[in-house]
C-alpha positions as CSV (number, residue, x, y, z in Angstrom):
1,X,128.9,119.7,125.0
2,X,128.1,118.6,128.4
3,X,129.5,120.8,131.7
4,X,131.3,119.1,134.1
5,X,129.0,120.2,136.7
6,X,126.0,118.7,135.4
7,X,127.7,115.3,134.9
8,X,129.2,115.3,138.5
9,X,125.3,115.4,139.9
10,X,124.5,112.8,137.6
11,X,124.2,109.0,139.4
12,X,126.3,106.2,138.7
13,X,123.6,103.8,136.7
14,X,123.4,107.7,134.7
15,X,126.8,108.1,134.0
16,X,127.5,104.9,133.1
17,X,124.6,104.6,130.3
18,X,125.5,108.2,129.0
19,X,128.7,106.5,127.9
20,X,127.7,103.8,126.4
21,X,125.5,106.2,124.2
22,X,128.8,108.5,123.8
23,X,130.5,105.6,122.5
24,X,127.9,104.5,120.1
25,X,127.3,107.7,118.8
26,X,131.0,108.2,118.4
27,X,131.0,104.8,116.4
28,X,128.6,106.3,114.0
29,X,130.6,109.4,113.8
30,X,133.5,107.6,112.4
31,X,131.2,105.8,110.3
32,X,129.8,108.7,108.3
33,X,133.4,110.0,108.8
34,X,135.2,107.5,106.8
35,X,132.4,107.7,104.0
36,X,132.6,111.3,103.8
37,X,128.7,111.7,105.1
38,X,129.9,113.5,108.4
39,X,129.0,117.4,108.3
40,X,131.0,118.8,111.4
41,X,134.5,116.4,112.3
42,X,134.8,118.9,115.1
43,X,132.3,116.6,116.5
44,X,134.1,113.7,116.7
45,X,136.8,115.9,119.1
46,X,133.6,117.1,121.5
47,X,132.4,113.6,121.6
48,X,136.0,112.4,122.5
49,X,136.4,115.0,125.5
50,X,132.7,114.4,126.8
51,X,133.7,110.7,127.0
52,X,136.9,111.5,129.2
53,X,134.8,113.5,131.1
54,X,132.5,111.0,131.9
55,X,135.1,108.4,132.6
56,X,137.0,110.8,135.0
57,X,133.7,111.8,137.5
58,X,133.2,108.0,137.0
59,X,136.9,107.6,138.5
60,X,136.1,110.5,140.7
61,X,132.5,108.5,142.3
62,X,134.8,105.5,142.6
63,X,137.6,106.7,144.6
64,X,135.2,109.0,147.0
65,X,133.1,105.6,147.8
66,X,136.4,103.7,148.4
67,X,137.3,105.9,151.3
């Protein structure tokens, strides 16, 4: 689970390749999910919320350099 903190010192180019793996690993979560391989479905929820997270600093970087 990844702390807002550390993701807010993260750069942009960073940011923005740590969700593209979020989403692919969340892909492969639903994967094993639907063929009943997937272990811990609480990690499909954690996976979720890091996403948002990421998006919302990513908002956050956007807005600051627009002022």
């Amino acid at each position: 689970r990844m702390k807002a903190n550390v993701v807010r010192d993260m750069s942009v180019e960073e940011l923005t390749q740590k969700l593209t793996d979020l989403k692919e690993e969340l892909f492969h979560l639903k994967f094993q999910h639907s063929t009943n391989q997937l272990d811990n479905p609480q990690r499909i929820v954690a996976v979720k919320k890091d996403i948002a997270r990421v998006n919302t600093i990513l908002r956050e970087k956007e807005l600051k350099e627009s002022k």
